[in-house]
C-alpha positions in Angstrom: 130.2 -32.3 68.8 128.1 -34.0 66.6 127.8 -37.5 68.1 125.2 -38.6 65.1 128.1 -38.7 62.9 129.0 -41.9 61.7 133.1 -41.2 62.9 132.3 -40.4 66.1 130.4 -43.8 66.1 132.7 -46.1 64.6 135.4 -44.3 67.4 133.3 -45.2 70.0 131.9 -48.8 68.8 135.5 -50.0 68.1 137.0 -48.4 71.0 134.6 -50.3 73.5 135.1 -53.6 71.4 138.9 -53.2 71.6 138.9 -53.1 75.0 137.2 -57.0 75.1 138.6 -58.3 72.3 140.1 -61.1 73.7 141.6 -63.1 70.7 141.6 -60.6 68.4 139.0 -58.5 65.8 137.4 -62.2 65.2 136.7 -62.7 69.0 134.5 -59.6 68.5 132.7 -60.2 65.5 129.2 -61.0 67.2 129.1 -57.6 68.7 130.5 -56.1 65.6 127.7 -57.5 63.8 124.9 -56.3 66.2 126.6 -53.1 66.1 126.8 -52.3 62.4 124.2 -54.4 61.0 121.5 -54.6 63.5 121.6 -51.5 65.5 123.3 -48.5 63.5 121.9 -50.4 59.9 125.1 -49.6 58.0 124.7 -52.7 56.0 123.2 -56.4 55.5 124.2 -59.1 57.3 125.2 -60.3 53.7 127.2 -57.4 53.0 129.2 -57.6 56.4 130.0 -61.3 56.0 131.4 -60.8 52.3 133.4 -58.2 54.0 134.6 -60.8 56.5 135.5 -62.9 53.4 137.1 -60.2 51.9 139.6 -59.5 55.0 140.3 -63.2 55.9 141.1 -63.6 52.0 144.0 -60.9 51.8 146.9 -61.0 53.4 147.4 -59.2 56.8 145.8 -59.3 60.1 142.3 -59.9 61.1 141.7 -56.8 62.4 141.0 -55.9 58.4 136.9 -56.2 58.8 137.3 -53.5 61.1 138.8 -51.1 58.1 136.7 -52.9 55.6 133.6 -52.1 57.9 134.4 -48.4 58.4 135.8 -48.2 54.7 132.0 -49.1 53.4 130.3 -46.5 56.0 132.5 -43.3 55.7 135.3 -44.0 53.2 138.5 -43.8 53.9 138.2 -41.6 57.2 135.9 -44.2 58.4 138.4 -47.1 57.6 141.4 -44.5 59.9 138.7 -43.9 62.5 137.9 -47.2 62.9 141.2 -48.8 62.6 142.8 -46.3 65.1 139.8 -47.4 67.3 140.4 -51.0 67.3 144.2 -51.0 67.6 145.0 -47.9 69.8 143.2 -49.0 73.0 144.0 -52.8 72.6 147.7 -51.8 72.4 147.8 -49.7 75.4 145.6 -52.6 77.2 148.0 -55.2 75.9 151.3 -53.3 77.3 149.7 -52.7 80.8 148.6 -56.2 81.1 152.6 -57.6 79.9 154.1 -55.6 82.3 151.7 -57.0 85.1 151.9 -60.3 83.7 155.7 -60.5 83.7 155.8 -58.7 87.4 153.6 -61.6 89.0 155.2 -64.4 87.0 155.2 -66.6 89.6 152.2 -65.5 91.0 150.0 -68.8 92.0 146.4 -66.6 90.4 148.2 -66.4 87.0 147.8 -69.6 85.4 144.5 -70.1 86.9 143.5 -66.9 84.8 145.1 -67.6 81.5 143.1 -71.3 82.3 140.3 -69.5 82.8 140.7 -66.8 79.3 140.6 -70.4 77.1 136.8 -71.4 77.0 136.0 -67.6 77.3 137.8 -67.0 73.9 137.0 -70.8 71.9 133.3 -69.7 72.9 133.4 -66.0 71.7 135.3 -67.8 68.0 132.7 -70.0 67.9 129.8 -67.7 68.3 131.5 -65.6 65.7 131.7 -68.8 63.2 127.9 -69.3 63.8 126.9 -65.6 63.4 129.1 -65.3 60.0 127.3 -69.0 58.8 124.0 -67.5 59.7 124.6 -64.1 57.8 125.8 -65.7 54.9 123.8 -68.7 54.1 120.9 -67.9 52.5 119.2 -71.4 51.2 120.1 -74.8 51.8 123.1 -75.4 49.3 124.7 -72.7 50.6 124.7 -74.2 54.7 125.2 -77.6 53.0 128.3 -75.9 51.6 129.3 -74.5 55.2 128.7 -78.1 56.8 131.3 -79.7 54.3 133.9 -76.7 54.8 133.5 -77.1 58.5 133.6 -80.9 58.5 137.0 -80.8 56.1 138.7 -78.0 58.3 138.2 -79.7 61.2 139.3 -83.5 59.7 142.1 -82.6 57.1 145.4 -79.9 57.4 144.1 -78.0 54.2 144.0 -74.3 53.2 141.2 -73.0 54.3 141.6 -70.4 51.5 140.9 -73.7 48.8 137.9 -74.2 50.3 136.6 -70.2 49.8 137.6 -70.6 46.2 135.7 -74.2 45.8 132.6 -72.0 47.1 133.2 -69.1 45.0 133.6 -71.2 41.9 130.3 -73.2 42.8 128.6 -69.8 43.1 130.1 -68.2 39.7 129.4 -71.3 38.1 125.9 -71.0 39.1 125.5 -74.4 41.0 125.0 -72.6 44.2 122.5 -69.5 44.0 124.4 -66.6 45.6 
């Protein structure tokens, strides 16, 4: 086997980071990133974070930036491989860990272990959210931009898809250099 080739590598990053994904693809995204940008040098950080755009912006599940990500580094086999990947172990993981979860019900240890899952995943989101502002913002309008999204996701119940539009019209329009 030829474990230089890039399916063999997307099978065995997104296998390992299915396994920990606690939360979902987006729980995962840090690693993803160090993985694809930083260590195997697929793409930019830019071009991974418009990919993240790109899969929050259409319809589905999160797990998209996983296909999107192995879409852009061996075409469509890469966007299987890597899907298959993601989903098949996390599904066998997930199925295991319902039938314990439903046998000890009434264990005492189980709520103190879903208590304990909480900060693990907020912290894992929010190092994700960081990682993606950090990839993507490139001068100063563009992290002033990210502040105010932040800042009006946080405060009002609003779309966050409005606010990707009000950036992508700022950039087209030119206000914001892309």
């Amino acid at each position: 086997m030829n474990f230089t080739n890039p399916l063999y590598q997307l099978a065995w990053h997104f296998t390992l980071l299915s396994l920990v994904a606690i939360g979902g693809a987006n729980a995962v995204l840090p690693e993803m990133h160090r993985q694809v940008v930083d260590v195997s040098g697929w793409m930019s950080g830019a071009e991974f974070a418009a990919l993240f755009a790109i899969a929050q912006a259409a319809p589905g599940p999160n797990v998209l930036i996983v296909s999107l990500v192995g879409w852009k580094v061996a075409g469509l086999p890469g966007a299987l491989v890597s899907t298959l990947a993601m989903c098949g172990p996390s599904s066998v993981l997930a199925f295991g860990i319902g039938r314990l979860a439903h046998r000890f019900q009434h264990a005492p240890i189980r709520p103190i272990i879903q208590s304990g899952l909480a900060p693990i995943t907020i912290g894992i989101v929010l190092a994700s959210g960081y990682l993606l502002a950090e990839a993507a913002d490139q001068n100063w309008a563009a992290y002033g931009i990210t502040a105010f999204t932040v800042l009006i996701v946080l405060k009002k119940r609003l779309n966050p898809l409005w606010l990707l539009a009000g950036g992508a019209l700022l950039g087209m329009a030119g206000i914001v250099p892309v």
